[in-house]
C-alpha positions as CSV (number, residue, x, y, z in Angstrom):
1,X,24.7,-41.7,55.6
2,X,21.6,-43.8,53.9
3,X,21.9,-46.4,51.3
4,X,20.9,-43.6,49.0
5,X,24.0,-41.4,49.9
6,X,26.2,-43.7,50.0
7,X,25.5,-44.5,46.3
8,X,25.8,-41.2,45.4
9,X,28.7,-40.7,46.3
10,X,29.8,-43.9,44.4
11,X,28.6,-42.3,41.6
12,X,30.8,-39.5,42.2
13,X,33.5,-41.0,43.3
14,X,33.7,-43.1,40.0
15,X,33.1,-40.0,38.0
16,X,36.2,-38.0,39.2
17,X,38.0,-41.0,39.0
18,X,37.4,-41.5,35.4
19,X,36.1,-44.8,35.7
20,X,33.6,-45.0,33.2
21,X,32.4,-48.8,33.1
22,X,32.0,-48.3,37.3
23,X,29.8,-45.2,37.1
24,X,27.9,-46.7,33.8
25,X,27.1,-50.0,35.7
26,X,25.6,-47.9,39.0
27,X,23.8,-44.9,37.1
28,X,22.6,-46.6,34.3
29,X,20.3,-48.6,36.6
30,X,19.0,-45.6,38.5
31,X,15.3,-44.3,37.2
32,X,15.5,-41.5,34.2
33,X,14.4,-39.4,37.1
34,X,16.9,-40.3,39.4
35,X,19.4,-39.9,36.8
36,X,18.2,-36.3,36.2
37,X,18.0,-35.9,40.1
38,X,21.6,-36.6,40.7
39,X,22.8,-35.1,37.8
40,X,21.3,-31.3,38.6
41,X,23.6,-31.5,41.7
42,X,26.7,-32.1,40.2
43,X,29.3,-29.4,39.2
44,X,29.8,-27.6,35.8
45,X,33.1,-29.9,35.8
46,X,31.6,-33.4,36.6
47,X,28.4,-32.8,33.9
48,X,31.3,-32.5,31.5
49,X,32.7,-35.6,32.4
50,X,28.9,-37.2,32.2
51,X,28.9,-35.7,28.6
52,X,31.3,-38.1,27.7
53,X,30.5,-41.0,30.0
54,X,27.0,-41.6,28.1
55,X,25.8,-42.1,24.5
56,X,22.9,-39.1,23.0
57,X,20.7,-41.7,23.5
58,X,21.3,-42.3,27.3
59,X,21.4,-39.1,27.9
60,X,18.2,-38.2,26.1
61,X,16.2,-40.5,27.9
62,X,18.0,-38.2,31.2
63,X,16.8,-35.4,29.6
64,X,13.0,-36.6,28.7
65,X,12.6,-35.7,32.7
66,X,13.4,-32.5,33.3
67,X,10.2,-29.9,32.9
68,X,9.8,-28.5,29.9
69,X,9.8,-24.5,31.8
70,X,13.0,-25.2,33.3
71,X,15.1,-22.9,31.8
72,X,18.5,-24.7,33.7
73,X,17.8,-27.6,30.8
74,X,18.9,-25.1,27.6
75,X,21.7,-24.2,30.3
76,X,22.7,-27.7,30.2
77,X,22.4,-28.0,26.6
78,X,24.7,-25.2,25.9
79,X,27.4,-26.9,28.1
80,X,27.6,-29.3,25.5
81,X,29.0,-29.2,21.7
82,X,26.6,-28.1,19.8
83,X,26.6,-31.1,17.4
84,X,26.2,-33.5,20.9
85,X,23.3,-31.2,22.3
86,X,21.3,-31.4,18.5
87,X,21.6,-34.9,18.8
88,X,20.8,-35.8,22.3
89,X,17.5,-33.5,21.6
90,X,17.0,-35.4,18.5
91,X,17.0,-38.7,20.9
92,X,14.4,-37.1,23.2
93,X,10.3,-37.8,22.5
94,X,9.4,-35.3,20.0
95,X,7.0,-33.4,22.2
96,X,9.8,-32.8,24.9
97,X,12.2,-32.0,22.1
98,X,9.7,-29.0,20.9
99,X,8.9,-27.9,24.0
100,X,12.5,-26.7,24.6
101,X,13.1,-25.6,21.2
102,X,9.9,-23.3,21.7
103,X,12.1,-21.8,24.9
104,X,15.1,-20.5,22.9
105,X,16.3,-17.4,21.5
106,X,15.8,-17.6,17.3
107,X,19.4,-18.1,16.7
108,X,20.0,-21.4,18.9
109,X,16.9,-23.0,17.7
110,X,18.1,-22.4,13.9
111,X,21.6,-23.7,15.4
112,X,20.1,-27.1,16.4
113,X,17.6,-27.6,13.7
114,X,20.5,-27.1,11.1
115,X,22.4,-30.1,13.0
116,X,19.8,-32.2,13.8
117,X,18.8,-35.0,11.6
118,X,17.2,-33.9,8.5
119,X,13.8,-36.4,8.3
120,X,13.0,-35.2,12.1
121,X,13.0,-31.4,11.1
122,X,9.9,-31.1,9.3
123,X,7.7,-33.0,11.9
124,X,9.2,-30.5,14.7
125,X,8.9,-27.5,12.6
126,X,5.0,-28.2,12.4
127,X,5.2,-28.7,16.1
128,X,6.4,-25.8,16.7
129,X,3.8,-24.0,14.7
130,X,0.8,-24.9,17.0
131,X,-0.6,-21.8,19.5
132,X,0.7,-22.9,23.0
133,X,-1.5,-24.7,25.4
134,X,-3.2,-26.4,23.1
135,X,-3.4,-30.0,22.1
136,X,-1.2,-29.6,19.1
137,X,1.8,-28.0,21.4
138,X,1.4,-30.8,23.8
139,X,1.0,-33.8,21.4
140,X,4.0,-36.5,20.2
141,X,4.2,-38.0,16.7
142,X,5.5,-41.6,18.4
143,X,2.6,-43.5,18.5
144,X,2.0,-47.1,17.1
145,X,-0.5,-47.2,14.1
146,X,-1.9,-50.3,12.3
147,X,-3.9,-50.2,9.0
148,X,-7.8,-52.0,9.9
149,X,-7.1,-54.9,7.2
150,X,-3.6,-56.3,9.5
151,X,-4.1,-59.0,11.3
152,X,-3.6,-59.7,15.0
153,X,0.1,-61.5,14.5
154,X,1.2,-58.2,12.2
155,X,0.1,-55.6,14.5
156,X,2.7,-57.8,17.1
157,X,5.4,-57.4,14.3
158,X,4.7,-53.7,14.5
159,X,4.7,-52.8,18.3
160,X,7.9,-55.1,18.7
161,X,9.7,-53.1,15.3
162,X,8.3,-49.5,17.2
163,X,8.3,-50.1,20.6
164,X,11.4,-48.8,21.7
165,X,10.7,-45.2,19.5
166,X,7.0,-45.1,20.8
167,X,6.2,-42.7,23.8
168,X,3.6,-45.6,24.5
169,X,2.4,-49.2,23.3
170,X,-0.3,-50.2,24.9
171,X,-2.7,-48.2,22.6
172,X,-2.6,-49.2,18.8
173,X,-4.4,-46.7,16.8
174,X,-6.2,-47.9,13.7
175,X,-6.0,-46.1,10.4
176,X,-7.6,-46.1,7.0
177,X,-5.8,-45.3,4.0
178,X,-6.7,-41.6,4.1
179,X,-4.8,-42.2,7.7
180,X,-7.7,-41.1,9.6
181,X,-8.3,-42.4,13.0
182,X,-11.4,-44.9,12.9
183,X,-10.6,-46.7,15.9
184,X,-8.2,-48.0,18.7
185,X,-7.2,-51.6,19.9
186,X,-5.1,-51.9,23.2
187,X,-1.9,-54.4,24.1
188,X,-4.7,-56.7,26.0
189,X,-6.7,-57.0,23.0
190,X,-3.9,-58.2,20.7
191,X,-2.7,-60.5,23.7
192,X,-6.4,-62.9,24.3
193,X,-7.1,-62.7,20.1
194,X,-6.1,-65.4,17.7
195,X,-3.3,-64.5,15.7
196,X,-5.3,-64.6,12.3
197,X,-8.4,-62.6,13.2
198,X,-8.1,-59.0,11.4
199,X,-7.6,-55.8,13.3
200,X,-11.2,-54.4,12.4
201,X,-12.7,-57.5,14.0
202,X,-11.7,-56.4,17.2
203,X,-10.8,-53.0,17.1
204,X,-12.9,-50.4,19.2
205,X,-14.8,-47.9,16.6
206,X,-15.9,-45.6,19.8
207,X,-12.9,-43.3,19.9
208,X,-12.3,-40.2,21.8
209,X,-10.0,-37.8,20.7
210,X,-9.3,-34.3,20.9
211,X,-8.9,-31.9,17.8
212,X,-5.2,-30.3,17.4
213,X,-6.6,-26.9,18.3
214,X,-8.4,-27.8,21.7
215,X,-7.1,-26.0,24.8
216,X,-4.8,-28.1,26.4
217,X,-7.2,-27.9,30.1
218,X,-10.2,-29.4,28.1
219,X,-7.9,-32.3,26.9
220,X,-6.5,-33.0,30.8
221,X,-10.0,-32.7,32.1
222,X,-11.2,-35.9,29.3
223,X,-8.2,-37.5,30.2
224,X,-9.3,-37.1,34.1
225,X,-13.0,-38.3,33.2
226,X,-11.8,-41.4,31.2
227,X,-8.7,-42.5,32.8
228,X,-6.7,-42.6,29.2
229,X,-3.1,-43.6,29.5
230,X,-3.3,-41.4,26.3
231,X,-5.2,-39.5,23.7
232,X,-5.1,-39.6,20.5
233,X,-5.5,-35.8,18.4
234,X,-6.7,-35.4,15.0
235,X,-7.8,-32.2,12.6
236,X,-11.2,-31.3,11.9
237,X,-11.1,-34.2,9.1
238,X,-10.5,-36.5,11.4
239,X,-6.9,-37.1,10.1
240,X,-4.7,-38.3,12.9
241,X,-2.1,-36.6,13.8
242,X,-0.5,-37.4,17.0
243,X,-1.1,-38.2,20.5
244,X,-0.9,-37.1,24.3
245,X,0.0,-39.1,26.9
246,X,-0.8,-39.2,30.7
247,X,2.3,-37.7,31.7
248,X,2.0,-34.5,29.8
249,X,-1.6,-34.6,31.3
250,X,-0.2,-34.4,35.0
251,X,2.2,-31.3,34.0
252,X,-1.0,-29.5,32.3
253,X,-2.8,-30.2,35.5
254,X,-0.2,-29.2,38.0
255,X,0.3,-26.2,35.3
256,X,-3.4,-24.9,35.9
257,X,-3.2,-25.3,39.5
258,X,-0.4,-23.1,39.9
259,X,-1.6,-20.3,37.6
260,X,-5.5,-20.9,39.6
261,X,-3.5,-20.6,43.1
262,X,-1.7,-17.4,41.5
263,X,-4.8,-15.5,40.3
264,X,-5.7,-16.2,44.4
265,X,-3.0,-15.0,45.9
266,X,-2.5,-12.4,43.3
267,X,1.1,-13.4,42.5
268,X,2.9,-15.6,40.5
269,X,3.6,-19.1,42.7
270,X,6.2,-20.4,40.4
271,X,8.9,-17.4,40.7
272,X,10.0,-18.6,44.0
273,X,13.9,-18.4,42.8
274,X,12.9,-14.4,41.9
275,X,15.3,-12.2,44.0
276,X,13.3,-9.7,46.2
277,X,14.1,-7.0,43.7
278,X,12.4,-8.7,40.6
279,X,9.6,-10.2,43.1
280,X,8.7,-6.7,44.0
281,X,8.5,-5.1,40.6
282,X,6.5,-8.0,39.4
283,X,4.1,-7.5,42.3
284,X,4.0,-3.6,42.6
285,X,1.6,-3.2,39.5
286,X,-1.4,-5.7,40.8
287,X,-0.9,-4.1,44.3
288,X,-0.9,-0.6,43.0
289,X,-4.2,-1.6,41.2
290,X,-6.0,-2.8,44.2
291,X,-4.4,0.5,45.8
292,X,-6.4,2.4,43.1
293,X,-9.2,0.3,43.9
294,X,-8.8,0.5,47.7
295,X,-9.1,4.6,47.3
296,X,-12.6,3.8,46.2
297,X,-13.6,2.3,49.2
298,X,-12.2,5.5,51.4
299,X,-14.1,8.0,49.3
300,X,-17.5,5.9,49.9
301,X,-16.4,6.3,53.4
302,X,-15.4,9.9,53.3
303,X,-18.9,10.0,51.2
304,X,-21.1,9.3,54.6
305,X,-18.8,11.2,56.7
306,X,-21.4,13.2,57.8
307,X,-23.6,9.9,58.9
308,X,-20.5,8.7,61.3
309,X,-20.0,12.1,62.9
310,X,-23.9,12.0,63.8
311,X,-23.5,8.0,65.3
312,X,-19.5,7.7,65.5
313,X,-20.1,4.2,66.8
314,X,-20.4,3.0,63.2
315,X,-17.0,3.6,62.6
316,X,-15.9,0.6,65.3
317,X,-17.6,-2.0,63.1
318,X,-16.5,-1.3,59.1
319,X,-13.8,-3.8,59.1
320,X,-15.7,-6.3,60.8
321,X,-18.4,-6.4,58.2
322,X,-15.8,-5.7,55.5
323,X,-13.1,-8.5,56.2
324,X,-15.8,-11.0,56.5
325,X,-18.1,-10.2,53.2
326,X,-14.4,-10.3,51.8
327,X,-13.6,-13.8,53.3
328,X,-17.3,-15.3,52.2
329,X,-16.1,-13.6,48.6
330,X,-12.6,-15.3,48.0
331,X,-13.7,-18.9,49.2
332,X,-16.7,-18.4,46.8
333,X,-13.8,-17.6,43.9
334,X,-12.0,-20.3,44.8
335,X,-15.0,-23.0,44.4
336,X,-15.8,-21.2,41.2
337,X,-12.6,-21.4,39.3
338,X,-12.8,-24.7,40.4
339,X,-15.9,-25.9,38.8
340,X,-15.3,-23.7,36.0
341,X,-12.3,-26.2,35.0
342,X,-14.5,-29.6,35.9
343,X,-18.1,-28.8,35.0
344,X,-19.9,-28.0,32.1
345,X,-22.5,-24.5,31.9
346,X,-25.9,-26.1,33.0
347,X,-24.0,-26.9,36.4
348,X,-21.7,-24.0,36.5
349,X,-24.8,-21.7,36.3
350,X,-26.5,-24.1,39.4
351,X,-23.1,-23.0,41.0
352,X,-24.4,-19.3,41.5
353,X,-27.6,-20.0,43.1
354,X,-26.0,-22.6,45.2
355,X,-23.5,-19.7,46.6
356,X,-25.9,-17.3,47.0
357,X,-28.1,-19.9,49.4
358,X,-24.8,-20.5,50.5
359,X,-24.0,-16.9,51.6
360,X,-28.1,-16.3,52.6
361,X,-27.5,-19.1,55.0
362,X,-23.8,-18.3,56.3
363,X,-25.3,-14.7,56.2
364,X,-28.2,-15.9,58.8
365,X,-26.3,-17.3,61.2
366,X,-23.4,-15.5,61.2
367,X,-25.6,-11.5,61.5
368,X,-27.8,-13.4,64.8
369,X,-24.7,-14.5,66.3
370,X,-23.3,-10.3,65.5
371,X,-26.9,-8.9,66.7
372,X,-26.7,-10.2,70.1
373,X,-23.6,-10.0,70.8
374,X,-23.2,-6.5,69.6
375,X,-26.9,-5.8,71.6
376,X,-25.4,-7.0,74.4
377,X,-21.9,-5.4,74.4
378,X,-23.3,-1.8,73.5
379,X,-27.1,-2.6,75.5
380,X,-28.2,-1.5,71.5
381,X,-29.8,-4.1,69.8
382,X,-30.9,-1.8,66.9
383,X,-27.2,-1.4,66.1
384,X,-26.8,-4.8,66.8
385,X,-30.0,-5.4,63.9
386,X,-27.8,-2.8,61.6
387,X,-24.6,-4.9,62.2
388,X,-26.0,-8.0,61.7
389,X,-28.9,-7.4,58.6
390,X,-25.8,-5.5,57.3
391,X,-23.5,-8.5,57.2
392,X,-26.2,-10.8,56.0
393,X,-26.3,-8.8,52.7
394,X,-23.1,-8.0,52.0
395,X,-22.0,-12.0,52.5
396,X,-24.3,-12.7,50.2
397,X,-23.2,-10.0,47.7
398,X,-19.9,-11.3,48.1
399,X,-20.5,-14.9,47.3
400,X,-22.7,-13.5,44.6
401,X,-20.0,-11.7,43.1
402,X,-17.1,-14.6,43.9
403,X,-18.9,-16.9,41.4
404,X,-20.4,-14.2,39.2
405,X,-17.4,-12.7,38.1
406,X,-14.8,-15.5,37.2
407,X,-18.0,-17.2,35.5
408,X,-18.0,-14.0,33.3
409,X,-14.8,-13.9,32.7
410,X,-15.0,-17.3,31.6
411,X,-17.3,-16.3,29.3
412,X,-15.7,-13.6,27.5
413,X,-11.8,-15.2,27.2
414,X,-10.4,-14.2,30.4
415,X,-8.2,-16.4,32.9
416,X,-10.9,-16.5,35.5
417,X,-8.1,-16.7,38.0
418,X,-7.3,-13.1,37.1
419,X,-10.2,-12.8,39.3
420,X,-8.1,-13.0,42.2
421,X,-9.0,-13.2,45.7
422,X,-7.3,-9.9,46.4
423,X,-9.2,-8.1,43.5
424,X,-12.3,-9.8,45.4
425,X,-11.6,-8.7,48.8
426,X,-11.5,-5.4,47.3
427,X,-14.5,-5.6,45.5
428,X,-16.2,-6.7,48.5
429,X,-14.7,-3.6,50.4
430,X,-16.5,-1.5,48.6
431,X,-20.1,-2.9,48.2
432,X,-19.7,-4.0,51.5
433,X,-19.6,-0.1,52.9
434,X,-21.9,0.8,50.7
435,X,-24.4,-1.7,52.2
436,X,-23.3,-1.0,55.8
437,X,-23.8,2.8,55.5
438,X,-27.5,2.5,53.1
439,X,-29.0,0.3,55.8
440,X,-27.2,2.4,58.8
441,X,-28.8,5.5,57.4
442,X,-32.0,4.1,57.7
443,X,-32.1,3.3,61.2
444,X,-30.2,6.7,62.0
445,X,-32.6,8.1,64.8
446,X,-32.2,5.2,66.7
447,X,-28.2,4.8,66.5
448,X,-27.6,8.7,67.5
């Protein structure tokens, strides 16, 4: 047993015991997310105990770590009192606070709004009103503000009065009297300035922010370009209003890279607790759909039945050219999704003609290395040319359509990762034997 056990079971140990100063003394000096760690593996019996072991406060800081989509943290909120679980949310940061309170059912929410402290519920009521996944769903309302005409030694007054509320203190936003955002001084700032000098001496006028309404994957990709410990968001006005801090940036992140990896696979990456029963039904309609879509490929087939009857070696070779158009296709869907989410249009466009020199060149190498080896295995090199010239365009059809089509979709509204590599492959499918059979036809004398 490691150091780590072994204090674990301390921990424990102390608990069932009902020694509360012992297990206070060890847990209280773990990390918040060592503290949430050790307390999602204890019993129904010993969280009970932990209720009464720690103050709303100490416990809200627990709770600050869990992720917000965990639906185990309303769980634990329901094993408490009511009254207790209103208050430890109330002790949380305000964003974390909202984003379970946008989880419940109506009547639990009204339940803890009704207990919780009456100055915090009109701040988290307009929380609660912003469209999810966008800057005003992910921001916080504890941020350190300064009006422009303080001076260096006030602005100190204020971080030490609102540090321990604030979400972060290293950024001191600068206000006018309309409380609009006109520009931002940081800790180090304050720190090398002479007490006296006057916040608008020093303060930084070139501020980036976000607006309330901006989708929260623009605000974590100018958090990623800049390097901000946080941002600040305002209206259209320019009124601020709150802020979002690098953490919530990392779950937005980790958010869009699971729902990109989904659309790929075609399934949903973060139901791996689903029992095989609801994982099915969840999957059946999107495979039922590329069924449908798969049906289309064997009537095109069925379609030039006639043509493989005359040169039945055709037949040996459709899902050869098939499964690798529909490999070229999907990694082309996965570097556009990608660049969708980093670049901006002018370079997003440049993406397509890259993919399709991409998929002429892959295309090249890949139908010579098919020609001869086909030529040589059947002593045919005019099927081998079919094989091969075949190939060549479909690759490049497939990368084509691999950046095209999530670009498009971009376009219009859609996820782009709807366009999932499954949905690709299938695509590909079918141009593919459509290709394969048009140039066959063509060279029909020589293949019979």
């Amino acid at each position: 047993m490691n150091e780590t056990d072994n204090l674990k079971q301390n921990m424990i140990t102390a608990l069932e015991g009902q020694k509360k100063a012992a297990f206070r003394s060890q847990f209280l000096e773990l990390h918040f997310y060592d503290q949430m760690h050790l307390f999602t593996t204890l019993s129904g019996q010993q969280r009970q105990i932990i209720y009464r072991f720690l103050t709303p406060k100490e416990l809200g800081d627990m709770f600050d770590e869990f992720a917000v989509d965990e639906t185990t943290v309303i769980d634990y909120l329901k094993e408490m009192t009511p009254q207790l679980a209103a208050t430890v949310l109330s002790e949380m940061y305000t964003d974390n606070t909202v984003d379970i309170l946008g989880q419940m059912e109506k009547s639990d929410l009204a339940t803890y709004l009704n207990l919780m402290p009456k100055d915090e519920i009109p701040e988290i009521r307009k929380l609660l009103n912003y469209d999810d996944k966008t800057a005003g769903a992910l921001m916080t309302t504890e941020y350190v503000a300064v009006d422009q005409s303080k001076t260096v030694s006030t602005a100190m007054q204020i971080i030490r009065h609102q540090a321990e509320n604030a979400e972060i203190i290293y950024y001191l936003y600068v206000l006018d009297d309309a409380q609009n955002l006109i520009g931002v001084v940081t800790l180090r700032d304050l720190l090398v300035s002479d007490k006296r000098t006057e916040i608008r001496s020093i303060m930084n006028p070139n501020i980036y922010s976000v607006l309330v309404d901006d989708d929260q994957e623009d605000v974590a990709q100018k958090v990623r370009e800049y390097n901000f410990l946080a941002v600040p968001v305002v209206n259209q006005t320019g009124h601020m209003l709150g802020i979002i801090t690098v953490d919530d940036i990392i779950d937005v992140i980790d958010e869009e890279s699971a729902e990109d990896y989904s659309g790929l696979a075609g399934v949903n990456v973060d139901d791996t607790k689903e029992s095989p029963w609801l994982a099915a039904l969840h999957r059946l309609p999107w495979l039922i759909t590329l069924l449908v879509l798969g049906m289309s490929t064997a009537s095109l087939i069925n379609h030039f039945d006639s043509l493989v009857s005359q040169a039945s070696i055709l037949a040996v070779f459709i899902s050869l050219i098939t499964g690798t158009a529909g490999n070229a296709g999907t990694q082309s869907l996965a570097i556009a999704i990608r660049k969708i989410s980093v670049e901006n249009d002018r370079k997003i466009w440049r993406l397509i003609s890259n993919e399709v020199l991409t998929g002429a060149l892959i295309g090249i190498v890949t139908a010579v290395v098919i020609t001869i080896i086909v030529g040589v295995w059947k002593q045919n090199f005019i099927l081998g040319s079919v094989i091969g010239i075949s190939m060549l365009v479909a690759i490049i059809v497939a990368n084509l359509a691999g950046s095209l089509i999530p670009i498009l979709m971009d376009k219009i509204g859609v996820d782009p990762a709807v366009a999932s590599g499954p949905f690709i492959s299938t695509v590909s499918d079918l141009t593919s034997v459509m290709i394969y059979f048009s140039i066959a036809q063509l060279f029909l004398n020589y293949l019979v």
